[in-house]
N, C-alpha and C positions, 0 to 999 in steps of 0.2 A: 504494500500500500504506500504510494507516493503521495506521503501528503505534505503542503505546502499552506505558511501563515504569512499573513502578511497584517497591518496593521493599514484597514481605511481610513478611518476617521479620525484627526484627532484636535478638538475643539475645547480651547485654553477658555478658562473664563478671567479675568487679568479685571484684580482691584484698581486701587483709588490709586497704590501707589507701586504700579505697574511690576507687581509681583503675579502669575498664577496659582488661584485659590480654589481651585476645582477644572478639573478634568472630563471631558464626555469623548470615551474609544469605544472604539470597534475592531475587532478584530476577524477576518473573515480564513475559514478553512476550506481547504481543496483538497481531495480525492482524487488521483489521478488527474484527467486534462478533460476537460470538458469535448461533449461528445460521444467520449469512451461509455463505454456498457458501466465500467465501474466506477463512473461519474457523479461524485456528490461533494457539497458547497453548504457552510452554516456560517451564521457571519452571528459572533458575540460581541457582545456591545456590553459596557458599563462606565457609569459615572461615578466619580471618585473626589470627593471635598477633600482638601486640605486637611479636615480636623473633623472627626465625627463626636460631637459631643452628646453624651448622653445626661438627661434631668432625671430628676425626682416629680411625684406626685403635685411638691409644691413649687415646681420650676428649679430646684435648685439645681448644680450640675455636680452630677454623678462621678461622671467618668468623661474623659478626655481622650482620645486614641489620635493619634498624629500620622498621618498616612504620608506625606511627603513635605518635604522642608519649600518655603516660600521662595520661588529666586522669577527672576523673567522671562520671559516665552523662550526668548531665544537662547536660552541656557540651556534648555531640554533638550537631550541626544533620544533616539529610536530606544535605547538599551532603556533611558529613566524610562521612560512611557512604558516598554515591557514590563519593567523591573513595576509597576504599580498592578498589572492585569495577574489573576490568575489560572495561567496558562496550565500548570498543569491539572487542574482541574479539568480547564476547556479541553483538555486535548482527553483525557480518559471521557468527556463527554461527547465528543465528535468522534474518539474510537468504539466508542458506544453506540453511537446513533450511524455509523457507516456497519459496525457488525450486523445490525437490525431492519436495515436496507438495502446493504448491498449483498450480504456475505450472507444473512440466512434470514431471508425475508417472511412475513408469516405465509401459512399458507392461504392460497387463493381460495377459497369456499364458494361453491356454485349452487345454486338450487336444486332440489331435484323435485321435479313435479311430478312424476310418477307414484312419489310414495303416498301408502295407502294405509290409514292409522288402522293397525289392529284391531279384530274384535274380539 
């Protein structure tokens, strides 16, 4: 299975004071080459804040998780932006979803209008 990723999308959202503070990617997988009999294509996408902060019941903040450090759009290499997705996940899901489509598909069920309910 030749599969191939590549990274579509990737749309910075840039504060007040032109640092990026959230992320929205995509990532798109390939199965072979399109065309081919064992041709299949899923494209993952997720958005990713700076800072996911978690409250309390009375707004207070809980928890803090720090997903990536504040710098400028054009400081980001292809590697940061990887380095935020979780690919291996995506990819045990796309070798999941190519086993179940391509590799052992269910089986086709046909009617049969012959049959005659016993008596």
């Amino acid at each position: 299975m030749a599969v191939t990723k590549a990274i579509i999308k990737a749309v910075p959202y840039v504060n007040s004071n032109n640092k990026v503070d959230k992320w929205d990617l995509q990532m798109k997988y390939e199965n072979n080459s399109e065309g081919d009999a064992t041709y299949y294509s899923h494209t993952f996408g997720k958005t990713i804040n700076q800072q996911d902060i978690t409250y309390d019941g009375d707004g207070n903040v809980v928890e803090t998780i720090t997903n990536f450090t504040l710098k400028a759009k054009g400081s980001w290499t292809k590697d940061n932006l990887e380095a935020l997705l979780p690919i291996s996940t995506w990819d045990s899901v796309f070798a999941s979803q190519v086993d179940s489509v391509i590799t052992n598909p269910p089986a086709e069920s046909t009617p049969d209008e012959s049959f005659n309910v016993p008596s």
